[in-house]
GUGUTI-339729 format. One record per residue: residue number from 1; chain; x, y, z of N, C-alpha, C in turn. Coordinates in pm, 1 decimal, padded with zeros to 6 digits. Example, Ala and Ser with C-alpha at 12.3 -4.5 7.8 and 13.67 -1.06 7.14 Angstrom:
2
{1, "A", {01319.0, -00569.0, 00780.0}, {01230.0, -00450.0, 00780.0}, {01320.0, -00330.0, 00780.0}}
{2, "A", {01285.0, -00225.0, 00708.0}, {01367.0, -00106.0, 00714.0}, {01290.0, 00003.0, 00787.0}}
This chain:
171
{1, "A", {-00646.3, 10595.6, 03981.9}, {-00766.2, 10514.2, 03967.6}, {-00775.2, 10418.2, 04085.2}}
{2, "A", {-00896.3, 10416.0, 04135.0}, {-00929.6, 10329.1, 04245.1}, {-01063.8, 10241.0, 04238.6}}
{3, "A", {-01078.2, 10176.0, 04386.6}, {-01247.0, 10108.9, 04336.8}, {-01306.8, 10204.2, 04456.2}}
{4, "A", {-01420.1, 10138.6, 04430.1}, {-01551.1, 10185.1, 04540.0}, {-01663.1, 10025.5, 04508.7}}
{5, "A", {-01662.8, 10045.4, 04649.1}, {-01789.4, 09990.3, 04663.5}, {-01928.9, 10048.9, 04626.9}}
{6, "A", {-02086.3, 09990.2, 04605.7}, {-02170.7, 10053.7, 04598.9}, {-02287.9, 09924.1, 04628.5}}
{7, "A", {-02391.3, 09942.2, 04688.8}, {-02494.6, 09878.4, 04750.2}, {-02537.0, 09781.3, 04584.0}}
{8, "A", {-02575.1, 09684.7, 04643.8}, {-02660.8, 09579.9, 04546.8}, {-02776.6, 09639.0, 04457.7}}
{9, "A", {-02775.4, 09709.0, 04369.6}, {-02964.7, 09751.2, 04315.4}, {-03011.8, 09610.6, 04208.8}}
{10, "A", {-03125.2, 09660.3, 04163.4}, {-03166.6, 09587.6, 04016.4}, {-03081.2, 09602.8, 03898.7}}
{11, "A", {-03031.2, 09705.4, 03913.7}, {-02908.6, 09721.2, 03778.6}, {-02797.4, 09619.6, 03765.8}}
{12, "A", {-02803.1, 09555.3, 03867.5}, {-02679.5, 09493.4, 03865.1}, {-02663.9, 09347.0, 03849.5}}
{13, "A", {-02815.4, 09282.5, 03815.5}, {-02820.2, 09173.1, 03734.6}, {-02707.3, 09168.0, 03662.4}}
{14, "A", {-02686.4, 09205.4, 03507.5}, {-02562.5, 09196.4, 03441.7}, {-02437.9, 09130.6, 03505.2}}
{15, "A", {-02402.2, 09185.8, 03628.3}, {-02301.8, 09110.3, 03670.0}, {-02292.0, 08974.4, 03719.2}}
{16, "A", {-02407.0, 08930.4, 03725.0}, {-02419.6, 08796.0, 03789.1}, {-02438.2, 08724.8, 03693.1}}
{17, "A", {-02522.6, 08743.6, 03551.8}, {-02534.5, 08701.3, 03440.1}, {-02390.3, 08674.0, 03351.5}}
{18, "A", {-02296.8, 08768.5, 03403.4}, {-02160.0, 08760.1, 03323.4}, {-02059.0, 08653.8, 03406.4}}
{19, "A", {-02070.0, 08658.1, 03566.9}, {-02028.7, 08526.9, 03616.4}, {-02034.6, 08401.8, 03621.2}}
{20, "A", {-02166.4, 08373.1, 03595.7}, {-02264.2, 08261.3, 03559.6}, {-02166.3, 08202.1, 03429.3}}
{21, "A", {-02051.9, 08209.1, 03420.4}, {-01979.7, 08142.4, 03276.1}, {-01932.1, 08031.2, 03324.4}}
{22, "A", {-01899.5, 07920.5, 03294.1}, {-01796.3, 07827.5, 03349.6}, {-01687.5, 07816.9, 03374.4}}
{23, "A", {-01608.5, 07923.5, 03320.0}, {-01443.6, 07953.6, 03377.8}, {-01514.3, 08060.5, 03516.8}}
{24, "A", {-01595.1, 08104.1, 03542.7}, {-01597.5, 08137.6, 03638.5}, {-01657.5, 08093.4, 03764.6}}
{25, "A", {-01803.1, 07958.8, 03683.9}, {-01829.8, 07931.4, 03807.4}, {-01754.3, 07773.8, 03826.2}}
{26, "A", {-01627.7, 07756.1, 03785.3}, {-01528.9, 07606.7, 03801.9}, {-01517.3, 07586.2, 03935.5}}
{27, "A", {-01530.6, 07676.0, 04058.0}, {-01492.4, 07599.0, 04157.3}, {-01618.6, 07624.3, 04216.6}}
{28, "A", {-01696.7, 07664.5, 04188.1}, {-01835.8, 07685.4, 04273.4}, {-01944.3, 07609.3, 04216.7}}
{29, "A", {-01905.2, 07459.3, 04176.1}, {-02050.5, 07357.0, 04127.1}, {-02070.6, 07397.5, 03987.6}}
{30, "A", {-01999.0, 07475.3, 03904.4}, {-02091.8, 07464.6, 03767.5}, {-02157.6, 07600.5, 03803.6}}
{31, "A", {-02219.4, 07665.2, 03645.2}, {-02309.6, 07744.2, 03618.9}, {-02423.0, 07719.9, 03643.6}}
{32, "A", {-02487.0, 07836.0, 03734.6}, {-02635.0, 07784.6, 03773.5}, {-02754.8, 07827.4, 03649.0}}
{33, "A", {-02822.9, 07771.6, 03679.7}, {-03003.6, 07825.2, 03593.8}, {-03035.8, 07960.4, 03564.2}}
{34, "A", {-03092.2, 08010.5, 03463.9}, {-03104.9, 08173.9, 03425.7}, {-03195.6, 08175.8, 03519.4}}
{35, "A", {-03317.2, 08135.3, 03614.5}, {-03374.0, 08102.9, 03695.7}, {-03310.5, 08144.2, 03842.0}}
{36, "A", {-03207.1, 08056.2, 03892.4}, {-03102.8, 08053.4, 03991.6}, {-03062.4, 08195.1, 04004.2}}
{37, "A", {-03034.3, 08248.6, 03880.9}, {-02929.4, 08328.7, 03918.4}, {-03009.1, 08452.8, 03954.7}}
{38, "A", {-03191.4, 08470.1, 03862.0}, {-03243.2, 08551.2, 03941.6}, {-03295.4, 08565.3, 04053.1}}
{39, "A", {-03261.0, 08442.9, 04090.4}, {-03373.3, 08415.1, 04260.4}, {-03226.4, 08481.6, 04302.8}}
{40, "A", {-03124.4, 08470.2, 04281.3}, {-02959.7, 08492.8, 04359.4}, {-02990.8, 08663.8, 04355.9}}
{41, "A", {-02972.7, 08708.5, 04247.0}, {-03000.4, 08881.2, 04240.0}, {-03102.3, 08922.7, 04299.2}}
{42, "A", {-03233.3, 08876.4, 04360.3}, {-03376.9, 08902.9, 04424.0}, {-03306.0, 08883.7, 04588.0}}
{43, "A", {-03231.2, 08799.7, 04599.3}, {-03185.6, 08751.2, 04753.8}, {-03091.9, 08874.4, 04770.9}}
{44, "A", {-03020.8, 08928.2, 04666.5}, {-02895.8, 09013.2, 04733.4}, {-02984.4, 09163.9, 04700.1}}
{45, "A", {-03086.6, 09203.6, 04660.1}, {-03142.1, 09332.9, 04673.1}, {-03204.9, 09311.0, 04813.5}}
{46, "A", {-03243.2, 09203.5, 04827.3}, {-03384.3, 09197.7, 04955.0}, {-03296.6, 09216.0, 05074.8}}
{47, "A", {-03163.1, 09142.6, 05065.7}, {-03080.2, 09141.9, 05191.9}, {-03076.0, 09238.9, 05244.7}}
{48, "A", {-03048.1, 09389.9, 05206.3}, {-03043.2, 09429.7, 05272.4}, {-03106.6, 09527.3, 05369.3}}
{49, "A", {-03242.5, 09428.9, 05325.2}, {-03403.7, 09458.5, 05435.2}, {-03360.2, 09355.6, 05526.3}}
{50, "A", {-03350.6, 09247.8, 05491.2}, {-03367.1, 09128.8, 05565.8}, {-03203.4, 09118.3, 05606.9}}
{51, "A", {-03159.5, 09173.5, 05598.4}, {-02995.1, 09162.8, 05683.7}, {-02921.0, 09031.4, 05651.7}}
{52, "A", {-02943.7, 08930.9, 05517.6}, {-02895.4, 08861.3, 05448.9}, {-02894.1, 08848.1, 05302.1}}
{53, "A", {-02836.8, 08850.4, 05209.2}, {-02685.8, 08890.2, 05249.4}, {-02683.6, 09068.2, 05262.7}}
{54, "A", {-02526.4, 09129.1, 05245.1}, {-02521.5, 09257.6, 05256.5}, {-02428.8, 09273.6, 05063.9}}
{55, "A", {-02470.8, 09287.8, 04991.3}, {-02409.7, 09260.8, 04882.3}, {-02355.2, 09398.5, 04826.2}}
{56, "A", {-02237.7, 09408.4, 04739.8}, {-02204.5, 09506.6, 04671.4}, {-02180.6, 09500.2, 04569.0}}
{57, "A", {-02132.8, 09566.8, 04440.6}, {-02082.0, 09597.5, 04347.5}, {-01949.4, 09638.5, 04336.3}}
{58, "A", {-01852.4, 09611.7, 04273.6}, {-01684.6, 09654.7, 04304.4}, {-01715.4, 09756.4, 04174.9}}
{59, "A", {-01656.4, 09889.9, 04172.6}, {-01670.0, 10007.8, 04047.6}, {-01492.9, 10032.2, 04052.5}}
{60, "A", {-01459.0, 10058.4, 03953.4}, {-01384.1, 10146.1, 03916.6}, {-01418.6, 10316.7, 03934.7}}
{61, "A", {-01332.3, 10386.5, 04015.4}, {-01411.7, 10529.0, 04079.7}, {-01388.7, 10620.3, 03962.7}}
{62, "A", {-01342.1, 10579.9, 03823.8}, {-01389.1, 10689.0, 03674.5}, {-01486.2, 10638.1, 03612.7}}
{63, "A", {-01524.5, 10496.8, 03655.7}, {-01629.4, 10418.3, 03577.0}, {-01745.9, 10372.0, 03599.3}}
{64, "A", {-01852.4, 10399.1, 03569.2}, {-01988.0, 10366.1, 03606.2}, {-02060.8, 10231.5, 03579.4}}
{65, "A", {-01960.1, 10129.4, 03558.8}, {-01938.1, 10039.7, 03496.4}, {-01898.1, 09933.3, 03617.0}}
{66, "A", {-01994.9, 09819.1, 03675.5}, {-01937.8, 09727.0, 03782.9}, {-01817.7, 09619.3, 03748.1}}
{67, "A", {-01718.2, 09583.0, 03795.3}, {-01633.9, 09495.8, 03746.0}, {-01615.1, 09368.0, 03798.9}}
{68, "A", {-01736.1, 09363.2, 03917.2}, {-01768.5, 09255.2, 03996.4}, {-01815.2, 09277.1, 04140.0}}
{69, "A", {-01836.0, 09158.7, 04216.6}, {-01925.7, 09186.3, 04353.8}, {-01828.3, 09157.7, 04485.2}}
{70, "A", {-01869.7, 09181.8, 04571.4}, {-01855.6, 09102.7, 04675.2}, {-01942.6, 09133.4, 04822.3}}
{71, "A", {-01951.1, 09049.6, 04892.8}, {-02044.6, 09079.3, 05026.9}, {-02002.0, 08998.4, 05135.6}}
{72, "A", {-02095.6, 09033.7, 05231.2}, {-02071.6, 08933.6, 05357.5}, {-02258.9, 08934.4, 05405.6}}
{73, "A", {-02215.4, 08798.7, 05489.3}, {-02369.5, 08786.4, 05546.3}, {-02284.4, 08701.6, 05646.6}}
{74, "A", {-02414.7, 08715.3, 05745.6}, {-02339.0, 08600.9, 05906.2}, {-02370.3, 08423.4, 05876.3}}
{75, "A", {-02304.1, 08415.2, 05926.1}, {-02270.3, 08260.1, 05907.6}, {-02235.3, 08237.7, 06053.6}}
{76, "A", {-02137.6, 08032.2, 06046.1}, {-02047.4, 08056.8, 06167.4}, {-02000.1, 07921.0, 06118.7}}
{77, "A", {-01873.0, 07926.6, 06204.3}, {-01731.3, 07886.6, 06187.0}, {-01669.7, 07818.4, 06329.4}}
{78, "A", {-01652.5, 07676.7, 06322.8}, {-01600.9, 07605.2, 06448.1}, {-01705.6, 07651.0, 06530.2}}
{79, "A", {-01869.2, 07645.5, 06532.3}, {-01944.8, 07659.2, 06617.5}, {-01935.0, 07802.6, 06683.3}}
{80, "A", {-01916.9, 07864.2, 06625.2}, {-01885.1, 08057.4, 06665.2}, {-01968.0, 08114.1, 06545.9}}
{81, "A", {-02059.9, 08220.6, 06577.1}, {-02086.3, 08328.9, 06488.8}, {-02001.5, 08397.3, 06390.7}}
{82, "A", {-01991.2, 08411.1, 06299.9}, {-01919.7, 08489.6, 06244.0}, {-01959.0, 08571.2, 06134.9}}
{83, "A", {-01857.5, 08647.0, 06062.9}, {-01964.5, 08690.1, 05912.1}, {-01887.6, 08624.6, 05852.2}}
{84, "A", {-01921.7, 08592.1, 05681.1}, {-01875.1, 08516.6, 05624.4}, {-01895.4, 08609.7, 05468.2}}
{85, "A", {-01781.3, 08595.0, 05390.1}, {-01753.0, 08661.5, 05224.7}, {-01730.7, 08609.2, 05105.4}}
{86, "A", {-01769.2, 08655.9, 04995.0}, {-01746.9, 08601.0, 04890.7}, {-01740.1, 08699.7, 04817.8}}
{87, "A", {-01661.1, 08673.5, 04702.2}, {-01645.3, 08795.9, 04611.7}, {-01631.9, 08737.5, 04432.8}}
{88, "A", {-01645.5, 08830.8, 04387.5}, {-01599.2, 08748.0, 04175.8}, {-01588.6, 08909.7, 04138.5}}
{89, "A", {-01509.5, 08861.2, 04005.1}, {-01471.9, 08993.5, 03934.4}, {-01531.7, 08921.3, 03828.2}}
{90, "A", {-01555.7, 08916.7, 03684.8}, {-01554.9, 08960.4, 03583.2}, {-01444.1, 08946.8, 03466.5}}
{91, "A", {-01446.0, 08801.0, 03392.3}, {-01313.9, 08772.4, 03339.5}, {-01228.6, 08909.2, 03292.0}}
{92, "A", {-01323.5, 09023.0, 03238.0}, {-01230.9, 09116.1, 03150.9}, {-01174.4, 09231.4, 03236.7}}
{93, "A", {-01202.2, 09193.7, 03347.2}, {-01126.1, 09296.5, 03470.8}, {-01036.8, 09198.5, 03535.3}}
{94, "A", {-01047.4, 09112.5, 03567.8}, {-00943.0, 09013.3, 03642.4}, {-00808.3, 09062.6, 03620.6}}
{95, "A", {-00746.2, 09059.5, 03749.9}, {-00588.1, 09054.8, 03710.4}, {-00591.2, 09209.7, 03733.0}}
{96, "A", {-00628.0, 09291.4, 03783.3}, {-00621.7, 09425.4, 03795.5}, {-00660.7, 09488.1, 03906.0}}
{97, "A", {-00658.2, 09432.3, 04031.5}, {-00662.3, 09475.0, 04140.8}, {-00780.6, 09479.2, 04200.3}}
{98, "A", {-00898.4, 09464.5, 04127.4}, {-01030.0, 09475.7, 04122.0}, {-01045.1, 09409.5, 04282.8}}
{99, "A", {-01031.5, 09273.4, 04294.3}, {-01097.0, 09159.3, 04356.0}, {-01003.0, 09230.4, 04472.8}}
{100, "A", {-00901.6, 09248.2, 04502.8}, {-00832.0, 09336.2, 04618.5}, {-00855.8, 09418.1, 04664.4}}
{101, "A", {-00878.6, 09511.9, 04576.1}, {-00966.0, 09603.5, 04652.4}, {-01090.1, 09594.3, 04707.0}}
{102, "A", {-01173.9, 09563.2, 04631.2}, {-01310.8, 09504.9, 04673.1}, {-01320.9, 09453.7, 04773.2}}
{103, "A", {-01257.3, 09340.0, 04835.9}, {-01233.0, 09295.1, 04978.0}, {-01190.6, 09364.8, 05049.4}}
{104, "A", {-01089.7, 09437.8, 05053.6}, {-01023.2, 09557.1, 05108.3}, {-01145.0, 09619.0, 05157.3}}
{105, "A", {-01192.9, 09751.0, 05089.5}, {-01323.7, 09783.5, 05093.2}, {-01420.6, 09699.9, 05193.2}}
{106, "A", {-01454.7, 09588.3, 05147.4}, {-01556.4, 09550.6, 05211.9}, {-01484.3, 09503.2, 05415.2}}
{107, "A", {-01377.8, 09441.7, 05393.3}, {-01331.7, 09440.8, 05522.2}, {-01371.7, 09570.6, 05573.7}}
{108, "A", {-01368.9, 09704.0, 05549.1}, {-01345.7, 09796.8, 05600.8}, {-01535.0, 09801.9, 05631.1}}
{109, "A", {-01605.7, 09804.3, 05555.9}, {-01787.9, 09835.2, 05518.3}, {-01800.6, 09678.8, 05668.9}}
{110, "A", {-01763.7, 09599.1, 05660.9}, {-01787.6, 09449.9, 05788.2}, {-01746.4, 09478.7, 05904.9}}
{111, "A", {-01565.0, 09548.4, 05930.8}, {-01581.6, 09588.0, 06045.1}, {-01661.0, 09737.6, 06132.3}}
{112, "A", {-01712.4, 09774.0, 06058.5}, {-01795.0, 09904.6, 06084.1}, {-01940.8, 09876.4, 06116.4}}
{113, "A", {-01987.0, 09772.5, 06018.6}, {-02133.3, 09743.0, 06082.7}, {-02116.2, 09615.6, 06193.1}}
{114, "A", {-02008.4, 09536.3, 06161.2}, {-01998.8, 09479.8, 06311.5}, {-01974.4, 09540.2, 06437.5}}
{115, "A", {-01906.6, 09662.8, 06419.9}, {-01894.1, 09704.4, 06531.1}, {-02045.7, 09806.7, 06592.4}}
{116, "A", {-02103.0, 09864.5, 06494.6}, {-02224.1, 09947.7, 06499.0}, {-02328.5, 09856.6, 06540.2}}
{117, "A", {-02359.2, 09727.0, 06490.6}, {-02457.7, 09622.2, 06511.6}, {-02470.7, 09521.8, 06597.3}}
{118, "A", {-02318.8, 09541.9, 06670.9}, {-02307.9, 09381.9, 06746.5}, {-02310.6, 09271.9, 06676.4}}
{119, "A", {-02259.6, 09251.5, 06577.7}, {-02229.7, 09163.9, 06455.4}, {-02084.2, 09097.6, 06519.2}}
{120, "A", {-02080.7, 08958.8, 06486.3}, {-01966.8, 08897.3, 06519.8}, {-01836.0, 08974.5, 06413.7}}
{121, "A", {-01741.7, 08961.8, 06519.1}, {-01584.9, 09071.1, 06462.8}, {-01526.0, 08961.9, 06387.0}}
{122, "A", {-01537.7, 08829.1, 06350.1}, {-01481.9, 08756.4, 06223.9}, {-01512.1, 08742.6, 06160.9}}
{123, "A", {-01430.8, 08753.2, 06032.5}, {-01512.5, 08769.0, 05891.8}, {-01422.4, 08648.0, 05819.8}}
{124, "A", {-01536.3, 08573.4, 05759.2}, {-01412.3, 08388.0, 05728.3}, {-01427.8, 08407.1, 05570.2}}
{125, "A", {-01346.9, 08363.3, 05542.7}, {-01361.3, 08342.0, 05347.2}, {-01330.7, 08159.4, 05329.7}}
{126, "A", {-01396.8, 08104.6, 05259.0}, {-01403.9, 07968.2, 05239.1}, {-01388.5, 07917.0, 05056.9}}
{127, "A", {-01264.3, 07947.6, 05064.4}, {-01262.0, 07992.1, 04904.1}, {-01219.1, 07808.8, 04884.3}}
{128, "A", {-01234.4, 07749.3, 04738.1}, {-01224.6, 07600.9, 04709.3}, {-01091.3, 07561.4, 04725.4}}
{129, "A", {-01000.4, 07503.6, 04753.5}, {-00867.3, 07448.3, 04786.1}, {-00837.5, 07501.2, 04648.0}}
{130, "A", {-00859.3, 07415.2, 04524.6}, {-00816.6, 07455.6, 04364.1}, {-00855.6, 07599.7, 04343.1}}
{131, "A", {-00895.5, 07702.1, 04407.7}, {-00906.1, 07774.4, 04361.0}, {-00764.6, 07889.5, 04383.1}}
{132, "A", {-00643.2, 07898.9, 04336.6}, {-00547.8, 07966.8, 04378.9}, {-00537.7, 08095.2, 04381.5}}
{133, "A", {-00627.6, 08188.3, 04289.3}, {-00623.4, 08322.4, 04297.5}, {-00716.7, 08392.5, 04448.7}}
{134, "A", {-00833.7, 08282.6, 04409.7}, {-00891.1, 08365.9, 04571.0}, {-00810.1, 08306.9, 04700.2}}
{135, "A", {-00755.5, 08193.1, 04697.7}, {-00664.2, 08166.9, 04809.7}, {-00556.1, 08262.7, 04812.7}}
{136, "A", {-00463.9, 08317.4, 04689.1}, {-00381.4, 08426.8, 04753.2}, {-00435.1, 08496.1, 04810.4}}
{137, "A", {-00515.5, 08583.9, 04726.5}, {-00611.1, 08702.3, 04765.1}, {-00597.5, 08711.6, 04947.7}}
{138, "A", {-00622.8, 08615.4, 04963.6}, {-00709.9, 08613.8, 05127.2}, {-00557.8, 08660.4, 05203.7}}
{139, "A", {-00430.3, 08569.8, 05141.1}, {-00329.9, 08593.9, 05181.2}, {-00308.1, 08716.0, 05190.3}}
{140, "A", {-00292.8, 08788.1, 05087.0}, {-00257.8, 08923.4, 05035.4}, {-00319.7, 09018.9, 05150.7}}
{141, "A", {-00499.4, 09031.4, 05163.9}, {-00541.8, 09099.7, 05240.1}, {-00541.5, 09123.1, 05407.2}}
{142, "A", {-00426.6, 08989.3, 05467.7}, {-00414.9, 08972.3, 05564.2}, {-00544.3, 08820.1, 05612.0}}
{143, "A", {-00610.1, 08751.5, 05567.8}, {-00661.3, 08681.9, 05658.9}, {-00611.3, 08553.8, 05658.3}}
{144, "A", {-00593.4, 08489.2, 05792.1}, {-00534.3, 08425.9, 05846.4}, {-00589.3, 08244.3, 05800.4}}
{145, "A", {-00486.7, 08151.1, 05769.6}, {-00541.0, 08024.8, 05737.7}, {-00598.0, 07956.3, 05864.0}}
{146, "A", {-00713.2, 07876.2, 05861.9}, {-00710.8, 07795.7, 05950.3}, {-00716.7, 07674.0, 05922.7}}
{147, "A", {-00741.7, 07590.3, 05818.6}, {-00716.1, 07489.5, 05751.4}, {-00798.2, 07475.0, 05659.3}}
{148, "A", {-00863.3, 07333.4, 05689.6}, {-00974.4, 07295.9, 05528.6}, {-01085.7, 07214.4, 05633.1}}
{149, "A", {-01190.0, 07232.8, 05503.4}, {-01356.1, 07212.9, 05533.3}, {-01363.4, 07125.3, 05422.1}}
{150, "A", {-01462.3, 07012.6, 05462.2}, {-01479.0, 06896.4, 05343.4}, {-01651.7, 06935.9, 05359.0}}
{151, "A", {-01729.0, 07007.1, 05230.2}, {-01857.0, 07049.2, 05245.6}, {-01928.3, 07076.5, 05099.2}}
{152, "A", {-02034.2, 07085.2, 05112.7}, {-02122.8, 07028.3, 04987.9}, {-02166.7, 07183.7, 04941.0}}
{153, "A", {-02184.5, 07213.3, 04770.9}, {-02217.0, 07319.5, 04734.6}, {-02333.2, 07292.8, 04634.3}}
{154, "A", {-02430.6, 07343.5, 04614.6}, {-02546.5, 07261.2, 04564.9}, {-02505.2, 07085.1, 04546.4}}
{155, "A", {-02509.5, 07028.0, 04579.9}, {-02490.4, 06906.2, 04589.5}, {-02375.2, 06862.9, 04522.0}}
{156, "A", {-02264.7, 06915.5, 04534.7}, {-02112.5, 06852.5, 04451.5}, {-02040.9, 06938.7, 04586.2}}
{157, "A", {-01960.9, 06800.5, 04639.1}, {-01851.0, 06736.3, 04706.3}, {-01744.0, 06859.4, 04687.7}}
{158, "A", {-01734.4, 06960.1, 04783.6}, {-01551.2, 07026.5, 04791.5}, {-01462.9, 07024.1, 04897.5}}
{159, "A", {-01378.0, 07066.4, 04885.2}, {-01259.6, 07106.8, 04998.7}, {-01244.8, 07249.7, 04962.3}}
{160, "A", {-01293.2, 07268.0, 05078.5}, {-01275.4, 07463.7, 05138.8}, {-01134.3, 07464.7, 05241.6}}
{161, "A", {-01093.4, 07614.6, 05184.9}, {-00990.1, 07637.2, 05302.6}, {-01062.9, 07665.7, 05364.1}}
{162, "A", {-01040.3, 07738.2, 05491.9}, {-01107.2, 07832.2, 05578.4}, {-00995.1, 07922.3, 05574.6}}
{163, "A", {-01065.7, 08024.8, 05551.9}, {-00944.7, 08210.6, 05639.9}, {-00999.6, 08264.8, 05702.5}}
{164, "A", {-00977.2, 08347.9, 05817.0}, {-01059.3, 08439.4, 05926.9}, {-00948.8, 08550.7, 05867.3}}
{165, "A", {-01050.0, 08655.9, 05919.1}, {-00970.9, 08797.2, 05958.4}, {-01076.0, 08854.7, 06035.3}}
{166, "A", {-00985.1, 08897.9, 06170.0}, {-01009.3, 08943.9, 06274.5}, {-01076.1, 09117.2, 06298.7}}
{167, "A", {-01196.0, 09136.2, 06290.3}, {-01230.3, 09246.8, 06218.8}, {-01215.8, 09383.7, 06374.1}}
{168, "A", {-01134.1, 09292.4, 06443.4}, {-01123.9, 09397.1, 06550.5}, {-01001.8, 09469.1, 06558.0}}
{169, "A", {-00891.9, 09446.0, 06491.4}, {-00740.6, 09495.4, 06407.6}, {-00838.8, 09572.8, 06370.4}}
{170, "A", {-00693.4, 09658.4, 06395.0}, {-00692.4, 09813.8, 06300.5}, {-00660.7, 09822.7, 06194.6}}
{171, "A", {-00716.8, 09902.5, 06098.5}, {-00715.4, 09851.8, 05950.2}, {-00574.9, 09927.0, 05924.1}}
């Protein structure tokens, strides 16, 4: 059993509706608006007309069934271009490799259209200081610390690490 990635559709509301919990959105400001979260699902179908964001779905490859997201869109970092990621699983998949792979995956889907697009080759993750599972994570997948960011998320005060990974390494 493995994952796969798969492009953002309309089907995949549900998953954003199931993140939207407060153990999940604790380090990201609180649960947003049933409102919010559809303008959020309208932004990640449109992206990828409008080349922001590039969003996915994480699957289990026996299951037709999403177990969470992740994407990248460009950003930038110390005044440099870069792409930039975020990812969530799904409390009842957590803990199962899901969120690893999924990044995995998507590192692989970032350095391919960066290299096809002329897209900047760093890809940063800015996961919350308290947040310890996506801070391993980043460890785990290889990207590199560069310290911490003091920066505002709908209007509540955090501390971000910063991680790069260098999307010009060979996978």
């Amino acid at each position: 059993m493995g994952y796969v990635l798969r492009r953002w559709t309309d089907a995949d509301l549900p998953v954003l509706v199931a993140a939207n919990a407060p153990e999940m959105m604790e380090h990201l400001a609180g649960p947003e608006t049933d409102a919010r979260v559809r303008r959020r699902h309208e932004q990640y179908i449109r992206g990828w007309d409008s080349g922001r964001p590039h969003m996915f779905t994480i699957r289990r490859d026996d299951a037709p069934v999403a177990v969470g997201s992740v994407g990248w869109w460009e950003s930038d970092w110390d005044g440099e271009p870069c792409l930039e990621t975020g990812w969530m699983v799904v409390p009842e998949h957590q803990r199962r490799g899901a969120a690893t792979a999924g990044v995995r995956l998507l590192i692989d889907q970032a350095r391919d259209a960066a290299a096809a697009r002329g897209l900047p080759p760093v890809l940063m993750a800015c996961p919350n200081v308290d947040n310890a599972a996506s801070n391993a994570l980043c460890r785990t997948v290889g990207f590199e610390h560069r310290g911490t960011l003091e920066d505002e998320y709908r209007g509540v005060p955090m501390t971000l690490n910063i991680w790069t990974y260098d999307l010009t390494e060979d996978a």
